[in-house]
C-alpha positions as a Python dict, from the first residue, in 0.01 Angstrom:
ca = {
    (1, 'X'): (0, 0, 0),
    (2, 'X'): (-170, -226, 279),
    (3, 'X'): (-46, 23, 519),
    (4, 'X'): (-200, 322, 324),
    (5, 'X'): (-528, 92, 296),
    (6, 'X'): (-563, 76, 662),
    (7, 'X'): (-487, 412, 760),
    (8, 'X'): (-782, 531, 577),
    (9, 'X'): (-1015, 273, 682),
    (10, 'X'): (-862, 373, 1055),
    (11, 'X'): (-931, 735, 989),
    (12, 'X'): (-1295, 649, 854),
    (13, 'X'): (-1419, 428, 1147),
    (14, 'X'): (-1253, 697, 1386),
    (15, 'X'): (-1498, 927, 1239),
    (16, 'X'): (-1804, 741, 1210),
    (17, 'X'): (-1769, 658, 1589),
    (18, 'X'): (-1671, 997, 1698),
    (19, 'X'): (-2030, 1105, 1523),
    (20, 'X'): (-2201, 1126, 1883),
    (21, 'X'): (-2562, 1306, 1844),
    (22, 'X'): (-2625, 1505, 2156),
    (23, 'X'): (-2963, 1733, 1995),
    (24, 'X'): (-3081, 1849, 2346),
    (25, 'X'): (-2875, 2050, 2592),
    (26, 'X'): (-3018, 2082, 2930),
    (27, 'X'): (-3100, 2383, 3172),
    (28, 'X'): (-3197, 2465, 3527),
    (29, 'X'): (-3295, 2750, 3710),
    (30, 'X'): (-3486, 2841, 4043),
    (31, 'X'): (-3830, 3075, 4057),
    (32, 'X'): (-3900, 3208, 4430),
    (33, 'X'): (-4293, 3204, 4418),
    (34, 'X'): (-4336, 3325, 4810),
    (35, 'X'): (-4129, 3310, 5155),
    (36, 'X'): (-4168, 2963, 5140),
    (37, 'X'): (-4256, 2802, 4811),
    (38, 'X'): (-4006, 2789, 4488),
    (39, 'X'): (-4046, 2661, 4136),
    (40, 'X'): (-3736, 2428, 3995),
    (41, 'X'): (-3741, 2514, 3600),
    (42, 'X'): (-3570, 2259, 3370),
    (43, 'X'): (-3549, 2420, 2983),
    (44, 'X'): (-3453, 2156, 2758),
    (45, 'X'): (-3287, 2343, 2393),
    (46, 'X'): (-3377, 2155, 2090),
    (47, 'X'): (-3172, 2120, 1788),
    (48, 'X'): (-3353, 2193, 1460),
    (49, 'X'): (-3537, 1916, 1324),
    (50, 'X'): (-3514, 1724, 1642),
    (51, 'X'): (-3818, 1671, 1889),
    (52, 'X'): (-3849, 1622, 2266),
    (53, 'X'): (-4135, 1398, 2371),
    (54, 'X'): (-4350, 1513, 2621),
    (55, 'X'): (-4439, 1309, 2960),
    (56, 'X'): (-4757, 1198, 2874),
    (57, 'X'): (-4710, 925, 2559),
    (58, 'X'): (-4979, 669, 2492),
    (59, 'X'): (-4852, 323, 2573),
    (60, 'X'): (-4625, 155, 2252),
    (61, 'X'): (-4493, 506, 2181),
    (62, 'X'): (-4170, 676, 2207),
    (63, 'X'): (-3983, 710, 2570),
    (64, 'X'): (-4212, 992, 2791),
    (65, 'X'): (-3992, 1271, 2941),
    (66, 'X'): (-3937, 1171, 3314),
    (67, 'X'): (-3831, 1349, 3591),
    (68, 'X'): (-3664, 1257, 3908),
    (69, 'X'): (-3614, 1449, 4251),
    (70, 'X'): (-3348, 1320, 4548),
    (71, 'X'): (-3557, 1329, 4839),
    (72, 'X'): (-3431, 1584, 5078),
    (73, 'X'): (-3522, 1726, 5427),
    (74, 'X'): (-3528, 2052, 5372),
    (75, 'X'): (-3836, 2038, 5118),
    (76, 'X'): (-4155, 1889, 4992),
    (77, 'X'): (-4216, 1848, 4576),
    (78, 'X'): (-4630, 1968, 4567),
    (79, 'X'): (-4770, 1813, 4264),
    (80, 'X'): (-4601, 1649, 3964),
    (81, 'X'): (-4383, 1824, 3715),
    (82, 'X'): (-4554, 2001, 3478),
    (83, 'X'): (-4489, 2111, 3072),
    (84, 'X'): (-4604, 2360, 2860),
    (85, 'X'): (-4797, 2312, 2548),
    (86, 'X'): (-4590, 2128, 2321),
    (87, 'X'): (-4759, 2012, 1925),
    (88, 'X'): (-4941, 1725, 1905),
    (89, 'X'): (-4965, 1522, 1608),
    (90, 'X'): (-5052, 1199, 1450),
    (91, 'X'): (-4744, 1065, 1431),
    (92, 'X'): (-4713, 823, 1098),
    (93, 'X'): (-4400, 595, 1271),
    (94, 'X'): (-4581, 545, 1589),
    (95, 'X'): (-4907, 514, 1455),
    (96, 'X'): (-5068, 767, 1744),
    (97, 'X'): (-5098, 1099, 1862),
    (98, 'X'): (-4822, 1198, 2039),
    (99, 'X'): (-4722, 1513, 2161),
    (100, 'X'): (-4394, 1674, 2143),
    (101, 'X'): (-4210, 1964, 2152),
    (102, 'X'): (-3937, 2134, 1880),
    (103, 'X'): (-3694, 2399, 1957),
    (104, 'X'): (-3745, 2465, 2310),
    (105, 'X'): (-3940, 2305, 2642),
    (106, 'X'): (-3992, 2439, 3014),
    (107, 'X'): (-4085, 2186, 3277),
    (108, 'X'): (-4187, 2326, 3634),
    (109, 'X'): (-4121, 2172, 3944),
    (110, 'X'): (-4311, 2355, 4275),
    (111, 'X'): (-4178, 2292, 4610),
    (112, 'X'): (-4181, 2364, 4963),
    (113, 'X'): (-3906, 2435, 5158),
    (114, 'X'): (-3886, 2316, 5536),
    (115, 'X'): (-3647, 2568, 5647),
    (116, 'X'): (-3422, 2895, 5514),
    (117, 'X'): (-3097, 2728, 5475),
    (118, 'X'): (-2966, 2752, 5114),
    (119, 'X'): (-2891, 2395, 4969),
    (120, 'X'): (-2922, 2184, 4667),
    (121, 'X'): (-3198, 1967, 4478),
    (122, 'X'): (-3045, 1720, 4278),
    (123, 'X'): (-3226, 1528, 4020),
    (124, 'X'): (-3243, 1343, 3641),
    (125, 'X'): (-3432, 1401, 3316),
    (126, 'X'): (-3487, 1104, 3096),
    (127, 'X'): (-3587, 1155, 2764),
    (128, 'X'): (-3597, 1039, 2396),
    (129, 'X'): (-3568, 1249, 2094),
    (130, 'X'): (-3645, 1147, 1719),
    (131, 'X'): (-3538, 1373, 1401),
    (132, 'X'): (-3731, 1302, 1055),
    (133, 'X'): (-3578, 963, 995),
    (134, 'X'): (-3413, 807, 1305),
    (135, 'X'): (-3461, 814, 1730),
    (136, 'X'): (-3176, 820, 1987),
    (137, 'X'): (-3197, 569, 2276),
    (138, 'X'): (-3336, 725, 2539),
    (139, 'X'): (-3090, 931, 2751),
    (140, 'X'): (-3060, 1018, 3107),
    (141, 'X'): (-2917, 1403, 3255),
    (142, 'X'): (-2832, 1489, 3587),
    (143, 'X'): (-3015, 1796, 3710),
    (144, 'X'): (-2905, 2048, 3977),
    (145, 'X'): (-3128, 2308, 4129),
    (146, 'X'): (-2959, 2599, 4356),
    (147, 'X'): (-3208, 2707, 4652),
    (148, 'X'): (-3051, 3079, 4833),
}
């Protein structure tokens, strides 16, 4: 009977731990804008009910969305990373407005390159998503960006 006893409460924890929330998937893709210029496009998919936060949060909110290039000879980042519009809100757990975004969100990189030789940008995303009634810990994603 003990051993009965514990193989359920073994099969129950087993569970409960293997209950790993993963809400947003990560992509990347590469926009040529002229000879020499290129956008790097990171689409973040997000699960139903979840939300991305965008990279401008007031201070005492949720993690901001942050991204982060390698630096690399062969080209220059011009500007910061942008978004698009996401919804902002008055959020009642934060007690601010905050914006986010639900379902889907683009961020655009524009760089320069320094020469024609094909290579690869690498970089990260961290982020931190929150559902109705609980938030993740922030998380961190590689990022790779293909330049032909």
């Amino acid at each position: 009977m003990k051993t009965k006893i514990f193989l359920l409460l073994f099969v129950i924890t087993g569970y409960v731990h293997a209950q790993i929330f993963e809400p947003v998937t990560w992509e990347t893709s590469v926009k040529k804008v002229s000879d020499s210029e290129y956008d790097l496009i990171a689409t973040a998919k997000i699960e139903k009910g979840w939300h991305l936060y965008s990279q401008s949060v007031p201070e005492g909110g949720p993690v901001a969305t942050s991204f982060l290039f390698e630096g690399n000879p062969n080209y220059l980042k011009k500007g910061n990373t942008t978004e698009e519009k996401g919804h902002t809100v008055n959020d009642p757990i934060f007690e601010m407005k905050i914006t986010y975004f639900a379902d889907r969100a683009v961020f655009t990189q524009r760089i320069k390159l320094r020469n024609t030789q094909a290579f690869e940008i690498k970089g990260s995303v961290t982020f931190m998503v929150c559902d109705d009634s609980r938030c993740l810990p922030p998380t961190r994603e590689d990022l790779t960006f293909n330049i032909n």
